[in-house]
Backbone and ligand atoms as CSV (ligand in chain L), in Angstrom:
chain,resi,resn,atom,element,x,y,z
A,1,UNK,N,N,0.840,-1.207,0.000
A,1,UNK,CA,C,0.000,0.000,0.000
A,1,UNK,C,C,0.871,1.250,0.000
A,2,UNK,N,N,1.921,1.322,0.688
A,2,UNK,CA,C,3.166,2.683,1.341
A,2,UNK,C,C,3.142,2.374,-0.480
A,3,UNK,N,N,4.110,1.626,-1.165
A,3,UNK,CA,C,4.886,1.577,-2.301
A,3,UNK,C,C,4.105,2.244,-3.521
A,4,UNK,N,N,2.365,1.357,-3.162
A,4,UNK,CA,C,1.592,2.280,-4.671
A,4,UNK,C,C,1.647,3.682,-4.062
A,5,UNK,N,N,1.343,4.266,-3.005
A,5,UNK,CA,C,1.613,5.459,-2.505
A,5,UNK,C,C,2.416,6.109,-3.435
A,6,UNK,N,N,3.327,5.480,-3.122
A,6,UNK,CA,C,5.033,6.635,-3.224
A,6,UNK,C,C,4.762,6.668,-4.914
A,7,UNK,N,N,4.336,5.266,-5.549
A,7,UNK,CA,C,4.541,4.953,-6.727
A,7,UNK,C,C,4.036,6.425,-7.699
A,8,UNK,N,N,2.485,6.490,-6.711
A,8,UNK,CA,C,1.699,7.532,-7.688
A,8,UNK,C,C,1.716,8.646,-7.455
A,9,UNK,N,N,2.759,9.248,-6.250
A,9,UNK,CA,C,3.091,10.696,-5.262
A,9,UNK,C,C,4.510,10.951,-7.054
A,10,UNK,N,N,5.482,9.747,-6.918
A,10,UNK,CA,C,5.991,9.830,-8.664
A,10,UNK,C,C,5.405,10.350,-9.551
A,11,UNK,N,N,4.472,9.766,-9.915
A,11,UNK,CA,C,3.978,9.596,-10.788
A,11,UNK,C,C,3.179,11.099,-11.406
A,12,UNK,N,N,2.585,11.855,-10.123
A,12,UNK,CA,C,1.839,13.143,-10.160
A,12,UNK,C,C,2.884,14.525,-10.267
A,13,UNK,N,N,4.440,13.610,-9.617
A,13,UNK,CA,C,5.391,14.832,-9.640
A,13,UNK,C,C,6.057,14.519,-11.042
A,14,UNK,N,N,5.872,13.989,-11.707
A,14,UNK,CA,C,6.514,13.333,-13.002
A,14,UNK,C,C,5.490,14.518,-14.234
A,15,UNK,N,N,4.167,13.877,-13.936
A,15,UNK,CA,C,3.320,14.637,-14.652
A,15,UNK,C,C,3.404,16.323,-14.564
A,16,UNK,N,N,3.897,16.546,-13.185
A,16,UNK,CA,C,3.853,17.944,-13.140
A,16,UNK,C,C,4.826,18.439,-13.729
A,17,UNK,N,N,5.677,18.277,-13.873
A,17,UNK,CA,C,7.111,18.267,-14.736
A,17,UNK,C,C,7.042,18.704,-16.109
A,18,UNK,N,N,5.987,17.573,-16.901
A,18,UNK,CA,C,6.045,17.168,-17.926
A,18,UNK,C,C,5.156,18.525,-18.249
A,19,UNK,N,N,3.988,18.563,-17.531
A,19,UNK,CA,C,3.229,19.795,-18.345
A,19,UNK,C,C,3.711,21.113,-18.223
A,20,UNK,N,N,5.334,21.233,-17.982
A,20,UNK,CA,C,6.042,22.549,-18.297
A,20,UNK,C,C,6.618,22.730,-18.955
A,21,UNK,N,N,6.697,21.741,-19.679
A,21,UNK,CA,C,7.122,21.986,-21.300
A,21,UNK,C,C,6.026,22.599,-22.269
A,22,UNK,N,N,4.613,22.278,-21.997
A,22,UNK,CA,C,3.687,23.323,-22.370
A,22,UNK,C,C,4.275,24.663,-22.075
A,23,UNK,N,N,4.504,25.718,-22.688
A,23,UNK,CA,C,4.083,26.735,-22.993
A,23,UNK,C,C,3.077,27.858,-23.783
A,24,UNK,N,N,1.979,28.064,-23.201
A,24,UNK,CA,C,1.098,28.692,-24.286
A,24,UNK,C,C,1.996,30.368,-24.971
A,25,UNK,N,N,1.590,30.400,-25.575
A,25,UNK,CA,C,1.540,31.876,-26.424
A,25,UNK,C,C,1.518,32.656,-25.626
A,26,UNK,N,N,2.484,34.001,-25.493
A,26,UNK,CA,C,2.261,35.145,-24.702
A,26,UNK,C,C,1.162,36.086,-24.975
A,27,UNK,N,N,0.574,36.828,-24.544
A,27,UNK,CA,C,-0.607,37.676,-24.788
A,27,UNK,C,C,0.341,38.885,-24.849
A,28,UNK,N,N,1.144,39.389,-25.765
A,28,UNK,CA,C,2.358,40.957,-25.639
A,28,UNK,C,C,2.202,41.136,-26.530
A,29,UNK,N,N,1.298,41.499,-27.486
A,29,UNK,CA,C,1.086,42.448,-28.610
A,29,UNK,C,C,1.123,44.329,-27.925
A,30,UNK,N,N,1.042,44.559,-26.957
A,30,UNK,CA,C,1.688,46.180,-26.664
A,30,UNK,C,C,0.153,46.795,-26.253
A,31,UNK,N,N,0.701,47.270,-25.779
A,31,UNK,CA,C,-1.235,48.291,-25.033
A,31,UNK,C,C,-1.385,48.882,-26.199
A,32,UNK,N,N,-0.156,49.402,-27.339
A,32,UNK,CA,C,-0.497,50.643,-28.706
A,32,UNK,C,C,-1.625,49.922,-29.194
A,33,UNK,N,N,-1.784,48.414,-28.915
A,33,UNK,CA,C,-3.018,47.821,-30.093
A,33,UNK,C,C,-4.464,48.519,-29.153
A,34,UNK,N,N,-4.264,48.574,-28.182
A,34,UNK,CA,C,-5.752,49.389,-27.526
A,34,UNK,C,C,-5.491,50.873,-27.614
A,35,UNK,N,N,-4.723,51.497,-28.366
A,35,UNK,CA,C,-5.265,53.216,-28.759
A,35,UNK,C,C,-6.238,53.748,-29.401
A,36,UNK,N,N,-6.143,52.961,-30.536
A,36,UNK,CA,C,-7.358,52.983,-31.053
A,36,UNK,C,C,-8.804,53.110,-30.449
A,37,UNK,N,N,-9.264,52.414,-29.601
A,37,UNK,CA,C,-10.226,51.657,-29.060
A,37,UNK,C,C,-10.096,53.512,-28.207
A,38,UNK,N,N,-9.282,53.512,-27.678
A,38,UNK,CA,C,-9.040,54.292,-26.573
A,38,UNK,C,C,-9.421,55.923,-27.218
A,39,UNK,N,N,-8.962,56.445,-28.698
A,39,UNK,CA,C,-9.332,57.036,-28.988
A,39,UNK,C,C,-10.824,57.841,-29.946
A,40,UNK,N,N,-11.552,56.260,-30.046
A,40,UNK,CA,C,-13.102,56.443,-30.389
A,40,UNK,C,C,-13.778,56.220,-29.072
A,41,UNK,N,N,-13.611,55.663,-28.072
A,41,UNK,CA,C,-14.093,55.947,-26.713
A,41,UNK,C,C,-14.339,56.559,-25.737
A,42,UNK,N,N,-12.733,57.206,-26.370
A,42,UNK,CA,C,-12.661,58.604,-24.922
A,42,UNK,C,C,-12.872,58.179,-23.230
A,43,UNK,N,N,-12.119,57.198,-23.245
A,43,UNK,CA,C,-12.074,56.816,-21.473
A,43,UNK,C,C,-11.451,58.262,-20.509
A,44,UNK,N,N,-11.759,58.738,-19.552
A,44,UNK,CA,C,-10.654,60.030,-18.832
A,44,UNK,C,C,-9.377,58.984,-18.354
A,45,UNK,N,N,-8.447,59.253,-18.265
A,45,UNK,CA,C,-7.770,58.945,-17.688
A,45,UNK,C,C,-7.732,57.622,-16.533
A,46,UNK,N,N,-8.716,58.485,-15.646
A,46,UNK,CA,C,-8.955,57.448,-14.381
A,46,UNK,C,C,-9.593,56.097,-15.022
A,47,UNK,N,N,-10.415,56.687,-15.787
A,47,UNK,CA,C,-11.106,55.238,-16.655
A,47,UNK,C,C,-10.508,54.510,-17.537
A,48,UNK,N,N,-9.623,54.693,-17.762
A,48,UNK,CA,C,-8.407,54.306,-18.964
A,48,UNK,C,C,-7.425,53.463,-17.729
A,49,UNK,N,N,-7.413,53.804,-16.012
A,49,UNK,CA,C,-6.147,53.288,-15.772
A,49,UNK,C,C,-7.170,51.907,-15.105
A,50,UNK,N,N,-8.734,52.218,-14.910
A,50,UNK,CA,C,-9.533,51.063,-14.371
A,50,UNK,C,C,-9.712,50.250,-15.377
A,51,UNK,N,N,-9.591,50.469,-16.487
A,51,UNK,CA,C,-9.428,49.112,-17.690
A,51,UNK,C,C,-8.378,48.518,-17.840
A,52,UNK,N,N,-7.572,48.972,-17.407
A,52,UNK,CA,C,-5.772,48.761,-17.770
A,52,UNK,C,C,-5.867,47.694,-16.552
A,53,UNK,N,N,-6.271,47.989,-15.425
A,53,UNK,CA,C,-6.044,47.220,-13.931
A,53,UNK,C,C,-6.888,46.326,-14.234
A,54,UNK,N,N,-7.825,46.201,-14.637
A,54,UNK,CA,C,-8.897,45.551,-14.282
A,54,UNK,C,C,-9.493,44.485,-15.525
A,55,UNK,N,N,-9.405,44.863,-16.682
A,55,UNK,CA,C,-9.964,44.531,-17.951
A,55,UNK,C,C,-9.175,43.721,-19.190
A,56,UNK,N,N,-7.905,44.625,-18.968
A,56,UNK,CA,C,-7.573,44.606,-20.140
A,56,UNK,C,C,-6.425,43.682,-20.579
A,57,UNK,N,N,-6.188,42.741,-19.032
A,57,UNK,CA,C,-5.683,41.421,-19.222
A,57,UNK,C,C,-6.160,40.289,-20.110
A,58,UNK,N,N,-7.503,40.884,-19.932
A,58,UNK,CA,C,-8.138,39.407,-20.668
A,58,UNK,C,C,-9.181,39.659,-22.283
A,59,UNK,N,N,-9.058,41.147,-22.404
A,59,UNK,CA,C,-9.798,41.354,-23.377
A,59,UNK,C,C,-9.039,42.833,-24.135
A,60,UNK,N,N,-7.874,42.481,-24.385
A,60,UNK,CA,C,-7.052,42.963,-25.155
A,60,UNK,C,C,-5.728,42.084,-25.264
A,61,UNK,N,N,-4.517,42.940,-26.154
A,61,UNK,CA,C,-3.946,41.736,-26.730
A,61,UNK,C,C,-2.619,42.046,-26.162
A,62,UNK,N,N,-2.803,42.859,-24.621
A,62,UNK,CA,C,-1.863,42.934,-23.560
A,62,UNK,C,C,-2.203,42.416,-22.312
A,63,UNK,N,N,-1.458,41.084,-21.702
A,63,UNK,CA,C,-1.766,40.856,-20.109
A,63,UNK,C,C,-0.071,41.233,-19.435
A,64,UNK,N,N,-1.065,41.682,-18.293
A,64,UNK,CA,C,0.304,41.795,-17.278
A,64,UNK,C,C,-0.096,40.509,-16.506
A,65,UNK,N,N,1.410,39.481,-16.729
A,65,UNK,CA,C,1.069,38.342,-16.286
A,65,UNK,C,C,1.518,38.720,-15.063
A,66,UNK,N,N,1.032,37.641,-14.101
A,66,UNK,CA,C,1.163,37.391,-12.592
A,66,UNK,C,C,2.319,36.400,-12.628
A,67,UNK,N,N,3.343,36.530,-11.304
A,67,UNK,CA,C,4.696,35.864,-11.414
A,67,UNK,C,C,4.026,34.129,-11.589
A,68,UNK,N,N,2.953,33.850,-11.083
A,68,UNK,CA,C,2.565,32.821,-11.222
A,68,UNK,C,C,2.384,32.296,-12.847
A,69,UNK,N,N,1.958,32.767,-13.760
A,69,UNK,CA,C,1.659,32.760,-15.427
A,69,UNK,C,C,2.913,31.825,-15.542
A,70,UNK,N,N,4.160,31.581,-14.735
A,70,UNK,CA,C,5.051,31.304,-15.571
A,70,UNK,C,C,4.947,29.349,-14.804
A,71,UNK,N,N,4.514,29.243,-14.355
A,71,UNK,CA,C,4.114,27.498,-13.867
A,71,UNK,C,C,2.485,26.910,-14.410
A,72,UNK,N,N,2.682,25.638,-14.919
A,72,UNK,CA,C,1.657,25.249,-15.127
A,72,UNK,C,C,1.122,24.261,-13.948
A,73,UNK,N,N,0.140,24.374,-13.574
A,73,UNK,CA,C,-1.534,24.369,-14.901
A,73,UNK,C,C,-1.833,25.598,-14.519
A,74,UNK,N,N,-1.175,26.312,-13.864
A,74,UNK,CA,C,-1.697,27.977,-14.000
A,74,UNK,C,C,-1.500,28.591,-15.094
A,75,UNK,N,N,-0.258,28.636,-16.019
A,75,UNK,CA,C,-0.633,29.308,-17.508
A,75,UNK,C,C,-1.480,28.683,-18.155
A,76,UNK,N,N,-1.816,27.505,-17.840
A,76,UNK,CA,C,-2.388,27.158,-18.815
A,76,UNK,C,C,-4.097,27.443,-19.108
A,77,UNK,N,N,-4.595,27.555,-17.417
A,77,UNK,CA,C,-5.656,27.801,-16.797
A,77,UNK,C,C,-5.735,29.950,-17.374
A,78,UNK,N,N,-4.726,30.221,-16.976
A,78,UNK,CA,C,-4.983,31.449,-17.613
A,78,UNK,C,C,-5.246,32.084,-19.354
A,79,UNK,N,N,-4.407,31.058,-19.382
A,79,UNK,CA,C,-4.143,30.984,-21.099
A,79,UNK,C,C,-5.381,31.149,-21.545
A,80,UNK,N,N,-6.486,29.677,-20.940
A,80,UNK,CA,C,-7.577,29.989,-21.478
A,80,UNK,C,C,-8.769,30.977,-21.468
A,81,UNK,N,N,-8.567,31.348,-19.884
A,81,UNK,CA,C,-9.688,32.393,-19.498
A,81,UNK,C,C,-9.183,33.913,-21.065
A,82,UNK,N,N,-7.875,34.136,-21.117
A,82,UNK,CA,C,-7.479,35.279,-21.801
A,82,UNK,C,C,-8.017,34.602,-23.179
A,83,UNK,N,N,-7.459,33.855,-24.044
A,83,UNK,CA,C,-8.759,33.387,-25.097
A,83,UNK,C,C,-9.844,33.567,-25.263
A,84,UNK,N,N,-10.581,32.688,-24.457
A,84,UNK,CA,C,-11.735,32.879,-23.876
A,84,UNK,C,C,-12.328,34.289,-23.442
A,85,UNK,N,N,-11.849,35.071,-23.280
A,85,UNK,CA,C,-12.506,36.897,-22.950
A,85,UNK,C,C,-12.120,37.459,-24.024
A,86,UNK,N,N,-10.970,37.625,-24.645
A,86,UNK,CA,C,-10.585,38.075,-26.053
A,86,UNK,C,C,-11.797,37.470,-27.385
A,87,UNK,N,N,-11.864,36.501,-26.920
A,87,UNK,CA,C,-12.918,35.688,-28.231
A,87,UNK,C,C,-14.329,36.602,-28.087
A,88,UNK,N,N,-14.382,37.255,-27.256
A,88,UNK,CA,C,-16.111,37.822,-26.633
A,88,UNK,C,C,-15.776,39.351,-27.077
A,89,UNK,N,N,-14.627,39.803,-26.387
A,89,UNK,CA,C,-14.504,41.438,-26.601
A,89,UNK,C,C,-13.161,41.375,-26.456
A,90,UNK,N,N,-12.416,42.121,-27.917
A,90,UNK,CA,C,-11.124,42.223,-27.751
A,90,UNK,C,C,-10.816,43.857,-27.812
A,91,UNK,N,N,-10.748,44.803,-27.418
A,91,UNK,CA,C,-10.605,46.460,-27.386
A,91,UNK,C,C,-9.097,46.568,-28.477
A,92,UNK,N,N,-8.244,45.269,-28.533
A,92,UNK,CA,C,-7.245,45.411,-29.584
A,92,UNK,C,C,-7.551,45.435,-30.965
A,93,UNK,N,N,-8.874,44.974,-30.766
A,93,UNK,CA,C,-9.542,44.733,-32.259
A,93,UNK,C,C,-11.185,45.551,-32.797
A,94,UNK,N,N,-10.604,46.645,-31.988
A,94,UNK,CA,C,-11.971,47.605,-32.167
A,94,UNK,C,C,-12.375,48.222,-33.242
A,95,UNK,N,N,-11.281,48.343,-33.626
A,95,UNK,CA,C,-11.528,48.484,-35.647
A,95,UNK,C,C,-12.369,47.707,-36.787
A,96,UNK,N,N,-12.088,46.691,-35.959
A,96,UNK,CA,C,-12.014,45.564,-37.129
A,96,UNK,C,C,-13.824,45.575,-36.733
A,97,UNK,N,N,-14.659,45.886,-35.708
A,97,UNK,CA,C,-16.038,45.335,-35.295
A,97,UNK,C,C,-16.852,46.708,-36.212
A,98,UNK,N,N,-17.777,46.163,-36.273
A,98,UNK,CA,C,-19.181,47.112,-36.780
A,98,UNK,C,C,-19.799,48.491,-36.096
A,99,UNK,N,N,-20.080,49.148,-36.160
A,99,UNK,CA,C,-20.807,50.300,-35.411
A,99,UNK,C,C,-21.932,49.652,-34.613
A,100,UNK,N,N,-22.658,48.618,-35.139
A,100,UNK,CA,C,-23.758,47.640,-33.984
A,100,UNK,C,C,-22.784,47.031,-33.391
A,101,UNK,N,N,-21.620,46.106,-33.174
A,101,UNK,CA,C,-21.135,45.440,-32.853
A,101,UNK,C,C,-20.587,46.443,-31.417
A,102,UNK,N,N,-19.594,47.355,-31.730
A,102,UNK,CA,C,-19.407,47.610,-30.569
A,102,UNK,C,C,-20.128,48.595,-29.617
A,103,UNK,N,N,-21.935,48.740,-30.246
A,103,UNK,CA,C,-22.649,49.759,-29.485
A,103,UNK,C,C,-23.015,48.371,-28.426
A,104,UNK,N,N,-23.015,47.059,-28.868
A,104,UNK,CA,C,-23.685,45.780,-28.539
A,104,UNK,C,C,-22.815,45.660,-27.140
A,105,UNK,N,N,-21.573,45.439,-27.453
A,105,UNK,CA,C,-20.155,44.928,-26.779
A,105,UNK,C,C,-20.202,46.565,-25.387
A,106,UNK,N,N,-20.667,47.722,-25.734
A,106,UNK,CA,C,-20.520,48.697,-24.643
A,106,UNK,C,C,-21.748,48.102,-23.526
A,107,UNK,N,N,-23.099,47.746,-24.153
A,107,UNK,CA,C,-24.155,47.325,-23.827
A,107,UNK,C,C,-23.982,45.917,-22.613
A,108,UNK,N,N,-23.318,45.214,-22.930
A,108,UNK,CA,C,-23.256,44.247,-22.207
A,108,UNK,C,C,-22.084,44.339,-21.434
A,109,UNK,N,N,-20.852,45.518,-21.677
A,109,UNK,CA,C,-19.945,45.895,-20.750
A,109,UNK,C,C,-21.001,46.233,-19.567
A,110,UNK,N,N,-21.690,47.484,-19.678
A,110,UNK,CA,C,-22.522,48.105,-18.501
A,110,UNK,C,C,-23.320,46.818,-18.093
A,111,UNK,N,N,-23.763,46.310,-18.487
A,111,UNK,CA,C,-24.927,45.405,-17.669
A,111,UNK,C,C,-23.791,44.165,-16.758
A,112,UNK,N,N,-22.632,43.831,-17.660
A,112,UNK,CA,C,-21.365,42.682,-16.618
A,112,UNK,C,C,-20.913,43.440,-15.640
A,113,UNK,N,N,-20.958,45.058,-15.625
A,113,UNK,CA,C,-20.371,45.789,-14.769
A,113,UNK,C,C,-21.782,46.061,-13.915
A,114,UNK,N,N,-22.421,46.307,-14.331
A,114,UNK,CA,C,-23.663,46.375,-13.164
A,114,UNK,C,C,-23.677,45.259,-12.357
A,115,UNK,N,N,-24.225,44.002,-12.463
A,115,UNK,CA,C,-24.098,43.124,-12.581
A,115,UNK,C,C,-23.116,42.381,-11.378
A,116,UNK,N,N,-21.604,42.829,-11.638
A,116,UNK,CA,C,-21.097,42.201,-10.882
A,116,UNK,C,C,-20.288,40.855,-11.637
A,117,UNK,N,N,-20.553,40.726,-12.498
A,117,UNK,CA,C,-20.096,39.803,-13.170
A,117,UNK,C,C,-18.354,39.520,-13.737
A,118,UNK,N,N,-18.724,40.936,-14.590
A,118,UNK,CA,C,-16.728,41.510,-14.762
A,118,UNK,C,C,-16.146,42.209,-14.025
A,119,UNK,N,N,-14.984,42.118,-13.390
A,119,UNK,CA,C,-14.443,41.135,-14.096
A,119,UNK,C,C,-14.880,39.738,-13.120
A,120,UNK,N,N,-14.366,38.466,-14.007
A,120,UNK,CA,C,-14.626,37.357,-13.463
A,120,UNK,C,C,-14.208,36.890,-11.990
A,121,UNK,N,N,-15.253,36.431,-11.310
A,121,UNK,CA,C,-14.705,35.925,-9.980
A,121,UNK,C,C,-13.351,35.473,-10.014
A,122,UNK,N,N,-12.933,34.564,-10.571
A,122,UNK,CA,C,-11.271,34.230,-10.887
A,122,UNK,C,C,-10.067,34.986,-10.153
A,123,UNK,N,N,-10.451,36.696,-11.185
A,123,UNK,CA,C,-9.522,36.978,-10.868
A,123,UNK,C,C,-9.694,38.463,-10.227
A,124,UNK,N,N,-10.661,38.541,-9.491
A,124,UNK,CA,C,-11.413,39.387,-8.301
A,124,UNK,C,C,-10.437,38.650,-6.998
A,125,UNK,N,N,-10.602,37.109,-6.797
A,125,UNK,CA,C,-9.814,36.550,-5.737
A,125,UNK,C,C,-8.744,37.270,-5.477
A,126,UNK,N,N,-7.725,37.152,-6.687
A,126,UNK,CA,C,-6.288,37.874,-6.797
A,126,UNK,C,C,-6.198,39.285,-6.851
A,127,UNK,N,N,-6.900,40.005,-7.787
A,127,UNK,CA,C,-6.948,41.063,-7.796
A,127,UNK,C,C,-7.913,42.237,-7.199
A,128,UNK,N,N,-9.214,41.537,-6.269
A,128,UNK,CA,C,-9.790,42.214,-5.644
A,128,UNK,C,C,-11.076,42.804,-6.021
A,129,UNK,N,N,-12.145,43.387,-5.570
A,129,UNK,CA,C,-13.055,43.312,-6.256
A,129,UNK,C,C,-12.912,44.668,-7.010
A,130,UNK,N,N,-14.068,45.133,-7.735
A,130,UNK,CA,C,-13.699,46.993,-8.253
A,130,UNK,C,C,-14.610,47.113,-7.189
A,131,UNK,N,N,-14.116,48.799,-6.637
A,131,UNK,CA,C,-15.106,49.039,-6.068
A,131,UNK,C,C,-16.095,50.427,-6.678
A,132,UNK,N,N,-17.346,49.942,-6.051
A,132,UNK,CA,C,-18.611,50.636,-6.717
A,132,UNK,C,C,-17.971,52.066,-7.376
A,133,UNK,N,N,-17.590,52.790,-6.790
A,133,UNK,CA,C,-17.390,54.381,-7.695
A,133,UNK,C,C,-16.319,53.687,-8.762
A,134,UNK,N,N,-15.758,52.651,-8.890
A,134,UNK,CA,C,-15.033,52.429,-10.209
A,134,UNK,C,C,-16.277,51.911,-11.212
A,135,UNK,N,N,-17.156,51.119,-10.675
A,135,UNK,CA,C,-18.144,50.640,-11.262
A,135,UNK,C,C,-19.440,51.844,-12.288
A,136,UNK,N,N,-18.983,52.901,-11.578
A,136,UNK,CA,C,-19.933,53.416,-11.848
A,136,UNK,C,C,-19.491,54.561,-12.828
A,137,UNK,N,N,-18.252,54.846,-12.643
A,137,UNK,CA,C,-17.466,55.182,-13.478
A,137,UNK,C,C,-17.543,55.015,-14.828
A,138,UNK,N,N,-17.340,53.746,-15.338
A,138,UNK,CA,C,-16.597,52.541,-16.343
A,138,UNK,C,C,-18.284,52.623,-16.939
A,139,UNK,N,N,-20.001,52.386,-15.872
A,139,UNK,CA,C,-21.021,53.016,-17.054
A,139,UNK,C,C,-20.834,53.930,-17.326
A,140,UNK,N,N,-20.893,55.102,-16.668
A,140,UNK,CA,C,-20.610,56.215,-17.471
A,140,UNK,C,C,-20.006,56.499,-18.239
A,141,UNK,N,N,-18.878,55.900,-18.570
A,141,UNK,CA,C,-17.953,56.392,-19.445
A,141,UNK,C,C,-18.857,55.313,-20.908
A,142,UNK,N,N,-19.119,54.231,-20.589
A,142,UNK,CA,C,-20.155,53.261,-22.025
A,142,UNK,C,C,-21.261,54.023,-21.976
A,143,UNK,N,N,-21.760,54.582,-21.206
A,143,UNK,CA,C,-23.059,55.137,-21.698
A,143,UNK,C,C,-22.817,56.506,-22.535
A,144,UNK,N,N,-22.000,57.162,-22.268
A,144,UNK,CA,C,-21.774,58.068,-22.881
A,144,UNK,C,C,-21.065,57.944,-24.529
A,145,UNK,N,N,-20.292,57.101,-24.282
A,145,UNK,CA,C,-19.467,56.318,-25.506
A,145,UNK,C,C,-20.438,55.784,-26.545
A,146,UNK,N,N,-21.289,55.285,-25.891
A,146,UNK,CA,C,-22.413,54.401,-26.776
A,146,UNK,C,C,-23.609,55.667,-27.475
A,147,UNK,N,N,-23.380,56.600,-27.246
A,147,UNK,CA,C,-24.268,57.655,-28.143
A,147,UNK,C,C,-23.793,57.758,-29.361
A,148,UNK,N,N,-21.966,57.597,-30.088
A,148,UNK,CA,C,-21.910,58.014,-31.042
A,148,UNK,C,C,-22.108,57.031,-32.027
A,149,UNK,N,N,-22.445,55.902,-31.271
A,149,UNK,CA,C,-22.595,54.873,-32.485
A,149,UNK,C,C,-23.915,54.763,-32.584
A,150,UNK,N,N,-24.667,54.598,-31.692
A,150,UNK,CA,C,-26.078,55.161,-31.659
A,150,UNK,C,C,-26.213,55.928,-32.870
A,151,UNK,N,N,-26.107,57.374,-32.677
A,151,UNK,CA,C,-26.290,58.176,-34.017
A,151,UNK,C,C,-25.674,57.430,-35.191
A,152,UNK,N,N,-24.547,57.134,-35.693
A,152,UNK,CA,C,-24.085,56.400,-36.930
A,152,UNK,C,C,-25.473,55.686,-37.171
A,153,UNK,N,N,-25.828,54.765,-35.699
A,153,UNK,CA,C,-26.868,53.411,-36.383
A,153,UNK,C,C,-27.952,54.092,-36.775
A,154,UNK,N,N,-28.667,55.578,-36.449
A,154,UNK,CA,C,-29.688,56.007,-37.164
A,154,UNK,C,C,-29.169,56.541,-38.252
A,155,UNK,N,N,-28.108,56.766,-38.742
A,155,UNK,CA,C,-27.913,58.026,-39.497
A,155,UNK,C,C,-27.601,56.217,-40.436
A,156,UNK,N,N,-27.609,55.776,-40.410
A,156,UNK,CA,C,-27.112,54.576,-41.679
A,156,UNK,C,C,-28.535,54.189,-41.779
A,157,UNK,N,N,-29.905,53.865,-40.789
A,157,UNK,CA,C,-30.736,53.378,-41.027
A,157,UNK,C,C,-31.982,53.845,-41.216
A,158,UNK,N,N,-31.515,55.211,-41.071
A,158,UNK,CA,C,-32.600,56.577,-42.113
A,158,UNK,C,C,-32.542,56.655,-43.430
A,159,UNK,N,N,-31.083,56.272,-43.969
A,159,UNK,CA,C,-30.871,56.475,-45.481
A,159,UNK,C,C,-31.215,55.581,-46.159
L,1,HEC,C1,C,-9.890,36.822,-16.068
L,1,HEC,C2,C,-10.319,37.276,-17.355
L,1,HEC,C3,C,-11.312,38.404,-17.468
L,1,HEC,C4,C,-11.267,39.653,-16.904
L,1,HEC,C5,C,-10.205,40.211,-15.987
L,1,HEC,C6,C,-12.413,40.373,-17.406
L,1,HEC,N1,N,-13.122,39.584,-18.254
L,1,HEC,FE1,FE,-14.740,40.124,-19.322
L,1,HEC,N2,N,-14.935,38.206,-20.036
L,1,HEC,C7,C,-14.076,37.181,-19.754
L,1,HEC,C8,C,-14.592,35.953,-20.341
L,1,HEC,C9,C,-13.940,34.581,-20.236
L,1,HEC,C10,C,-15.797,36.314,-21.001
L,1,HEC,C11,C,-16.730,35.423,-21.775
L,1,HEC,C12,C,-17.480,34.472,-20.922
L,1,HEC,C13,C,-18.654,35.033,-20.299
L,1,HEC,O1,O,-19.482,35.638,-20.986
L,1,HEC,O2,O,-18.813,34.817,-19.080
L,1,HEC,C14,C,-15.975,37.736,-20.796
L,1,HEC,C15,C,-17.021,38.471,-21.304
L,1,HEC,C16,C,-17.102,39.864,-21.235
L,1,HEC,C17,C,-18.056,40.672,-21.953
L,1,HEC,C18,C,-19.178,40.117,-22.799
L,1,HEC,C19,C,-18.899,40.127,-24.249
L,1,HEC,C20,C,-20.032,39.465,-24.968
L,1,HEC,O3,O,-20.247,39.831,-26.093
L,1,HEC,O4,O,-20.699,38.588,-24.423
L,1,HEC,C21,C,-17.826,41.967,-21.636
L,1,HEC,C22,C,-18.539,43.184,-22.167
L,1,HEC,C23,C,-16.720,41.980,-20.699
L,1,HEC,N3,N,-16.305,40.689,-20.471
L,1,HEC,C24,C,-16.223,43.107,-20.103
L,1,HEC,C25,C,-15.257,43.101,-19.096
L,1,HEC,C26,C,-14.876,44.282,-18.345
L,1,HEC,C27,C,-15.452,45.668,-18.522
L,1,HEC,C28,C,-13.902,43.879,-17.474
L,1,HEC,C29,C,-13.217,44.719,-16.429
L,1,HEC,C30,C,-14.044,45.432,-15.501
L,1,HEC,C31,C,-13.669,42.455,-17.702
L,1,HEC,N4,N,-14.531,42.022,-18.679
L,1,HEC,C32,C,-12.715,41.687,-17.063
L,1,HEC,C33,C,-12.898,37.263,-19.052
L,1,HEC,C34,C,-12.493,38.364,-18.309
């Protein structure tokens, strides 16, 4: 019984080993890919540094990894959540979306931020929760943001 013990205490430190030769893909394409985003939005400042802290690990195509990112199954576990939020809303790729698309994507920012939802419990643990005047902030700044596409969407669907 001691021997299968030890055998499979091996066996789990063997495996752990092995899945560090996984390395996923870095997420370092440069914050410059969110200027854009930054300059049809118009965040103030303060709201620009609560996306940066808070957001823009996982839904842009810059994370500030945690010293942890560099052991697995934690990169790997992160790897996916940053996929996974980039695949939904990427602010690096704000160009590339529709005038509905990102009046849609501000729309469901405010309601995950109402909500409570974004950022994800995950990484609220580590990084803490936002608190409400950041929350309330971050609508204001989409509600206000979300007027100019608003107008585009009438001004395209009057003509
Ligand atoms: C740890 C990674 C992570 C962080 C940090 C994070 N998100 Fe997300 N976000 C996700 C994932 C994963 C999804 C998609 C899954 C889901 O809908 O629950 C998502 C979905 C979203 C969506 C929905 C997009 C859609 O079309 O459904 C919005 C908007 C969003 N996040 C905004 C935010 C905002 C704003 C913050 C910061 C206050 C934030 N997120 C922080 C991972 C993250």
């Amino acid at each position: 019984m001691k021997k299968a013990l030890k055998f499979i205490g091996i066996l789990a430190l063997l495996a752990l080993i092995a899945i560090q030769f996984i390395r996923p893909d870095r997420n370092d394409g440069g914050y410059e890919t969110v200027i854009p985003f930054e300059n049809e939005t118009k965040p103030s400042v303060q709201v620009a540094a609560i996306l940066k802290e808070n957001c823009y690990d996982c839904h842009s195509d810059q994370t500030q990894y945690p010293w942890y990112a560099e052991i697995a199954p934690f990169s790997l576990w992160l790897e996916e959540h940053i996929e996974h939020g980039k695949g939904h809303f990427n602010v690096s790729e704000w160009k590339s979306y529709s005038v509905k698309k990102k009046d849609h994507k501000l729309e469901e920012l405010i309601e995950m931020v109402e909500d409570g939802e974004m950022p994800l419990d995950s990484y609220t643990w580590m990084h803490g929760n936002l608190p409400e005047e950041d929350k309330l902030l971050l609508i204001q700044w989409a509600t206000l943001s979300r007027l100019q596409y608003k107008d585009q969407l009438n001004i395209s669907t009057n003509q």
